[in-house]
C-alpha positions in Angstrom: -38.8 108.7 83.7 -40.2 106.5 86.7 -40.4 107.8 90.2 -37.1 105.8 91.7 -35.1 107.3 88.8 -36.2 110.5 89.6 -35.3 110.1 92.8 -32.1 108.9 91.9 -31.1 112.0 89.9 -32.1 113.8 92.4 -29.9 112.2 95.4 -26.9 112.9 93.1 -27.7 116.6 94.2 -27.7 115.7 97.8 -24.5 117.9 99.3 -25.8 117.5 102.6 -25.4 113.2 102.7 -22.3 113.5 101.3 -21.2 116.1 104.3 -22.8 114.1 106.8 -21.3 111.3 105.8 -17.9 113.0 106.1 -19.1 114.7 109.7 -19.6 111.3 110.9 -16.2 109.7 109.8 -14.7 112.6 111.7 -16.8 111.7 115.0 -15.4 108.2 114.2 -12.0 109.9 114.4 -12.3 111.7 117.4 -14.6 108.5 119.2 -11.3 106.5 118.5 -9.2 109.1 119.5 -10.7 109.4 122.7 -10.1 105.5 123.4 -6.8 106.8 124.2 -6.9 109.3 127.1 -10.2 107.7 128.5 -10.2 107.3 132.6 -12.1 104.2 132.9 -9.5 101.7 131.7 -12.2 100.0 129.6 -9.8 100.6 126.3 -6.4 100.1 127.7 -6.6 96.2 127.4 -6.5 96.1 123.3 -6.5 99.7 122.2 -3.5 100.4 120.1 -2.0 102.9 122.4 -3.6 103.3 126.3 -1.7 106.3 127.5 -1.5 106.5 131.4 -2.9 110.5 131.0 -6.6 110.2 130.8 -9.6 112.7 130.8 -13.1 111.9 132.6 -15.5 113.8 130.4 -13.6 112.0 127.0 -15.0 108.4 128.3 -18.5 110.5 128.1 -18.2 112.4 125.1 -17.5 108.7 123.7 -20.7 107.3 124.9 -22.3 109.9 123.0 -20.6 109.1 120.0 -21.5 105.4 120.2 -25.0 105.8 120.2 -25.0 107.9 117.2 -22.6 107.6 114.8 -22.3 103.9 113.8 -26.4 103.8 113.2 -25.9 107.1 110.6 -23.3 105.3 108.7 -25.7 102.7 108.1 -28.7 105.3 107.5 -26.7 106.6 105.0 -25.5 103.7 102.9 -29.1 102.4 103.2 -30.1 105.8 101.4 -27.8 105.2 98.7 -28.7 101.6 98.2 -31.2 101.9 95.7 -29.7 104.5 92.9 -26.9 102.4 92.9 -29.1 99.4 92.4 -31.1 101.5 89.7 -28.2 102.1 87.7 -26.5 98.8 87.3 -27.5 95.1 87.0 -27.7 92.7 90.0 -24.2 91.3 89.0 -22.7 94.5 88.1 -24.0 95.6 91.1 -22.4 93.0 93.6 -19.1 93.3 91.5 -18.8 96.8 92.6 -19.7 96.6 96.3 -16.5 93.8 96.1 -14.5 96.3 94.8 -15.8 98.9 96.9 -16.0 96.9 100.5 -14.6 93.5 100.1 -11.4 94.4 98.7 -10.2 97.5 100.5 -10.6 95.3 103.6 -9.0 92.4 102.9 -6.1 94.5 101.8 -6.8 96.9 105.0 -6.4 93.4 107.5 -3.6 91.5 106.2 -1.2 95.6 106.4 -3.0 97.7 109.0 -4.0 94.8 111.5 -0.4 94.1 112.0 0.5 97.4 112.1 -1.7 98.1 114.5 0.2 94.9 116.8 3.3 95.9 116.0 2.4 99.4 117.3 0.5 98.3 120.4 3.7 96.4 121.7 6.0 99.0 120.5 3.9 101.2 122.7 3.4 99.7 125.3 7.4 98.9 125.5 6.6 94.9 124.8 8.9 92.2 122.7 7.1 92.1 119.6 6.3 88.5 118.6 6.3 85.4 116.0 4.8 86.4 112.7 2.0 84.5 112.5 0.1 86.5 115.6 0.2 89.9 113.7 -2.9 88.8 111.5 -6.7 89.1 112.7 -7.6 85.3 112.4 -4.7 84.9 115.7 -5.8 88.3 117.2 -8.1 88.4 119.9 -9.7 91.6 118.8 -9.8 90.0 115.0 -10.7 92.9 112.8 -10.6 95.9 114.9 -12.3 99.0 113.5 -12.6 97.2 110.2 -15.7 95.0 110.9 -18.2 97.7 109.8 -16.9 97.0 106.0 -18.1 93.5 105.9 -21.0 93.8 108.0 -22.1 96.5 105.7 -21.3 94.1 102.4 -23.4 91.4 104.0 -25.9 93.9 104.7 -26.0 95.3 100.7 -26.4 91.2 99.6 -29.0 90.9 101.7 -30.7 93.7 100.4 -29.9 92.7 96.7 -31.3 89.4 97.3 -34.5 90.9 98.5 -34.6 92.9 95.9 -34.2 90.4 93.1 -37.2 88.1 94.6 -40.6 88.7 93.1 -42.5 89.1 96.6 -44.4 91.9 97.0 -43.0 94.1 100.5 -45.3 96.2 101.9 -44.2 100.0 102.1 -44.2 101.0 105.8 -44.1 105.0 106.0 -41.2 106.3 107.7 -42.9 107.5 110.6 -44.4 103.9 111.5 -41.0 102.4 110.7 -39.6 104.5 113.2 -42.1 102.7 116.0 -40.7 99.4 114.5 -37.0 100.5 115.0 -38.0 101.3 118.5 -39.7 98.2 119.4 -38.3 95.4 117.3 -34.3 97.0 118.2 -35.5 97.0 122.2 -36.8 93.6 121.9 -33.8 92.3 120.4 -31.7 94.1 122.1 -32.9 92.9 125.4 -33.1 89.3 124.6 -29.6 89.1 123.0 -28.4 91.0 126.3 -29.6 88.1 128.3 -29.0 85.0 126.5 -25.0 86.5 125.8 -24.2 89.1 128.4 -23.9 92.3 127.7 -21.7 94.2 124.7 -20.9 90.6 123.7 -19.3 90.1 120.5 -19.1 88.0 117.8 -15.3 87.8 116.3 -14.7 85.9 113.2 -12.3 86.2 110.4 -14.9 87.5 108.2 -17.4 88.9 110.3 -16.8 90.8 113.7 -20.4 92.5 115.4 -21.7 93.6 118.1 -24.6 90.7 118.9 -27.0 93.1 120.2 -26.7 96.0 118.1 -26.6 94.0 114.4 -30.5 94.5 114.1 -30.7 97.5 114.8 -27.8 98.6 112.6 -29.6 96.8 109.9 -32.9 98.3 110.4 -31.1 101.9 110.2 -29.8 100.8 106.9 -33.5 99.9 106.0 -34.9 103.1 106.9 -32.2 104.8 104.9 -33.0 102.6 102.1 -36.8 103.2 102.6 -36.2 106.9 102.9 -35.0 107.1 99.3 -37.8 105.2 98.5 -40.7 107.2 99.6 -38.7 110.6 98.5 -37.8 111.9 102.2 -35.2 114.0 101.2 -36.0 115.3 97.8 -37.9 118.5 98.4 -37.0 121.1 101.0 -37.2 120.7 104.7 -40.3 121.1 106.8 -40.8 123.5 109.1 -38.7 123.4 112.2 -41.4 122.5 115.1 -40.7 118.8 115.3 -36.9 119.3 114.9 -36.9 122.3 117.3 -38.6 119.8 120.1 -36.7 117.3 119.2 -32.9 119.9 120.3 -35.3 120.6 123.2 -35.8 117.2 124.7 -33.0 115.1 122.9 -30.8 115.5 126.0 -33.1 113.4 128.5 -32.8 109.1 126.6 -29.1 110.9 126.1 -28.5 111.7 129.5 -30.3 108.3 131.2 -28.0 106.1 128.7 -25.0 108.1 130.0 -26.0 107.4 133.6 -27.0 103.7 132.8 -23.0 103.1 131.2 -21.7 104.8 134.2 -23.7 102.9 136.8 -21.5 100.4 137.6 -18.4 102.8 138.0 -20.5 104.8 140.7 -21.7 101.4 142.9 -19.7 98.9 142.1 -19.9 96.7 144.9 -23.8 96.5 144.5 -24.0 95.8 140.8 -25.7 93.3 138.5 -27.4 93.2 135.5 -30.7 92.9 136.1 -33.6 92.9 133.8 -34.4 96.0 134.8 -30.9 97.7 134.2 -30.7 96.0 130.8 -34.7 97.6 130.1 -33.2 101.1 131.0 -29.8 100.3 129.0 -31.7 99.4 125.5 -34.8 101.9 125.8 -32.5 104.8 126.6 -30.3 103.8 124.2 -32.5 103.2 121.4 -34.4 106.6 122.4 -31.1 108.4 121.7 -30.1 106.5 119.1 -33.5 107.7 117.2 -33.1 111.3 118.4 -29.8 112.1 117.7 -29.9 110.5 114.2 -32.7 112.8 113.9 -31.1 115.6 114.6 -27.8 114.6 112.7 -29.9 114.3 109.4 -31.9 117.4 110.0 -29.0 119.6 110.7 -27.1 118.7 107.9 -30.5 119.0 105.6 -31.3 122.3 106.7 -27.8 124.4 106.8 -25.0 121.6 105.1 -26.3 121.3 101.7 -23.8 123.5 99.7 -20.9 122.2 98.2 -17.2 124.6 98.8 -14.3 123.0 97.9 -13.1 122.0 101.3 -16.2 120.1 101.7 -15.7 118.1 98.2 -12.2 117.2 98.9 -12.8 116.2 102.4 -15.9 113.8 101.0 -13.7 112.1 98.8 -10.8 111.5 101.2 -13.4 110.5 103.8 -13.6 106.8 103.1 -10.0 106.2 102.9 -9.7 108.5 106.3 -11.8 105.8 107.5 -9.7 102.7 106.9 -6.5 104.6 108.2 -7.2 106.8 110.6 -6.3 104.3 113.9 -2.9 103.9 112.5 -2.4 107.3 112.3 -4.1 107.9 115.6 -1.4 104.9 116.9 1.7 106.6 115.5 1.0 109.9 117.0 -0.5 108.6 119.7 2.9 106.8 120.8 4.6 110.2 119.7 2.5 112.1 122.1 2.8 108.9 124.6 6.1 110.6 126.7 6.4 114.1 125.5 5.5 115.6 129.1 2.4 117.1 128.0 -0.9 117.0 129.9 -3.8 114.9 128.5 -5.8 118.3 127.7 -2.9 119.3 125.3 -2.7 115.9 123.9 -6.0 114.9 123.3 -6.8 117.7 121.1 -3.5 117.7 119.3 -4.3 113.8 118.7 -7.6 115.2 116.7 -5.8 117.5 114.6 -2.4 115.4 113.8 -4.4 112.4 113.1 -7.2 114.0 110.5 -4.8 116.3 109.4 -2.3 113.3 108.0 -5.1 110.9 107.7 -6.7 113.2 104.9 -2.8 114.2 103.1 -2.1 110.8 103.1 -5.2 109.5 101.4 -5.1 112.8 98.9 -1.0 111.2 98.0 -2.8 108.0 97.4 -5.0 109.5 95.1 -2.2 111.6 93.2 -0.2 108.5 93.1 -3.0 106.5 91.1 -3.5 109.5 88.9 0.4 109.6 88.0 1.0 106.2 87.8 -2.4 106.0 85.7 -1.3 109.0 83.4 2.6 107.8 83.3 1.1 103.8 82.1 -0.8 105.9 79.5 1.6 107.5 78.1 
């Protein structure tokens, strides 16, 4: 047995990914959530509900989340990359990222993305409108929280293709690869910032992404995938030193990022973008970004790597939480819109409702296959 399919074996044992993975959906969850009761009115212009009850420190707790959580998902789909390559053929291989990506999304845009209109209008006590505008190709915001799905496709065939050639890549230990992260995401970062404006967006029917974050998502999926490669994960964890320092001085890129959003909301009247705002913006930024990744992976190595049964029926629900979880957050959210209650009773009872009924609904899903599966059999 060669090294990679030892490897492979091994990450069928990893509990702790699988966790993480389901962690991070639910930061997704409550990251969305949040776009609902945040003060600074940055959401209210296309989220699907933008009640007028708003928390400060929920627009924070969101920046957090933003740094972190989309750069993990990518970590972690890198890791997998290569057992999944390992056990099938190139062909078989693309067939099943289609099945897996491709077609959950195309059904996921042409229900859930008008859904999500019709809910934004209902909610916000609009007319609703012709047909034809309900679909992401006529919507402004195109795909919505569905653009990581293709973006991560793309990012698997780019991947395979690489993989398939005969050149010879160097390996680059994870340590040094962390250095290129840091320099090659700042440099892009930075340069895209100018030449586009900042957060600019690309929206297409296929592809929606952030123009100066796609690098650096793909080199998170990259060091995931080289990771698995040079066996990061297999044996136990190190001793706690690095991680320990790491808790210790996390909070400081964290904090300056924070500061650097918020900026503009403190001075206002004497604000531009200026090379050296942007330098702060994408250093601090990709500081946390490393740090808190970090941290996320070394927490869940250390003290998530048991399987119960909660945490096994909450991994396999997780991807499908993932596709519906900001309709769900939109029908409780308008539920929740004029029931009297104060944002710091809402806001938390958003979290709950919408997990909650994310995860029964995807479980009726699955029960519904398996009946309808076992009812064609018989």
């Amino acid at each position: 047995m060669n090294t990679e399919a030892s490897n492979a074996n091994k990450a069928t044992r990893l509990h702790w990914l699988d966790n993480l993975r389901t962690f991070t959906i639910f930061l997704v969850v409550l990251y969305h959530v949040g776009g609902v009761y945040e003060a600074a009115g940055l959401w209210g212009s296309f989220w699907i509900v933008d009640d007028p009850s708003t928390i400060t420190w929920v627009g924070i707790i969101g920046i957090i989340f933003d740094i972190m959580v989309m750069p993990t998902m990518f970590f972690i789909a890198g890791y997998l990359i290569s057992p999944s390559l390992n056990s099938k053929t190139p062909l078989a291989f693309l067939k099943s990222k289609i099945r897996r990506l491709l077609l959950p999304w195309l059904l996921a845009v042409l229900t859930l993305i008008p859904l999500y209109k019709v809910i934004f209008l209902y909610s916000r006590g609009l007319p609703q409108e012709v047909w034809t505008n309900y679909f992401h190709f006529n919507n402004p915001n195109s795909q919505n929280w569905l653009w990581f799905l293709p973006v991560l496709f793309l990012f698997n065939v780019i991947y395979l293709l690489f993989s398939s050639t005969k050149f010879k890549r160097p390996v680059i230990p994870v340590k040094s690869w962390l250095w290129v992260v840091l320099f090659i995401g700042f440099v892009y970062s930075y340069s895209i910032g100018g030449w586009l404006g900042m957060r600019s967006w690309t929206l297409t029917p296929l592809l929606d992404f952030e123009n100066e974050r796609l690098l650096i998502y793909f080199m998170a999926f990259l060091l995931g995938a080289g990771s698995f490669k040079q066996g990061l994960f297999t044996n136990n964890p190190p001793k706690k030193l690095l991680y320990n320092i790491t808790n210790g001085i996390a909070w400081i890129p964290v904090t300056l990022h924070i500061f650097a959003r918020l900026y503009p909301f403190f001075y206002p009247e004497n604000f531009s973008t200026t090379p050296m705002y942007r330098s702060i913006w994408w250093l601090s930024f990709d500081l946390s970004l490393l740090a808190m990744m970090y941290l996320m992976l070394g927490t869940f190595w250390r003290y998530f790597n048991k399987p119960s049964k909660l945490w096994v029926q909450l991994n396999q629900n997780s991807y499908g939480v993932y596709i519906i979880h900001v309709i769900m957050i939109g029908i409780f959210g308008t539920l929740l819109l004029n029931s009297g209650f104060p944002a710091l009773v809402k806001y938390p009872a958003l979290i709950v409702l919408t997990y909650t009924f994310s995860n029964l609904a995807v479980m009726g899903y699955h029960q519904a296959r398996k009946w309808v599966s076992g009812k064609n059999y018989g």
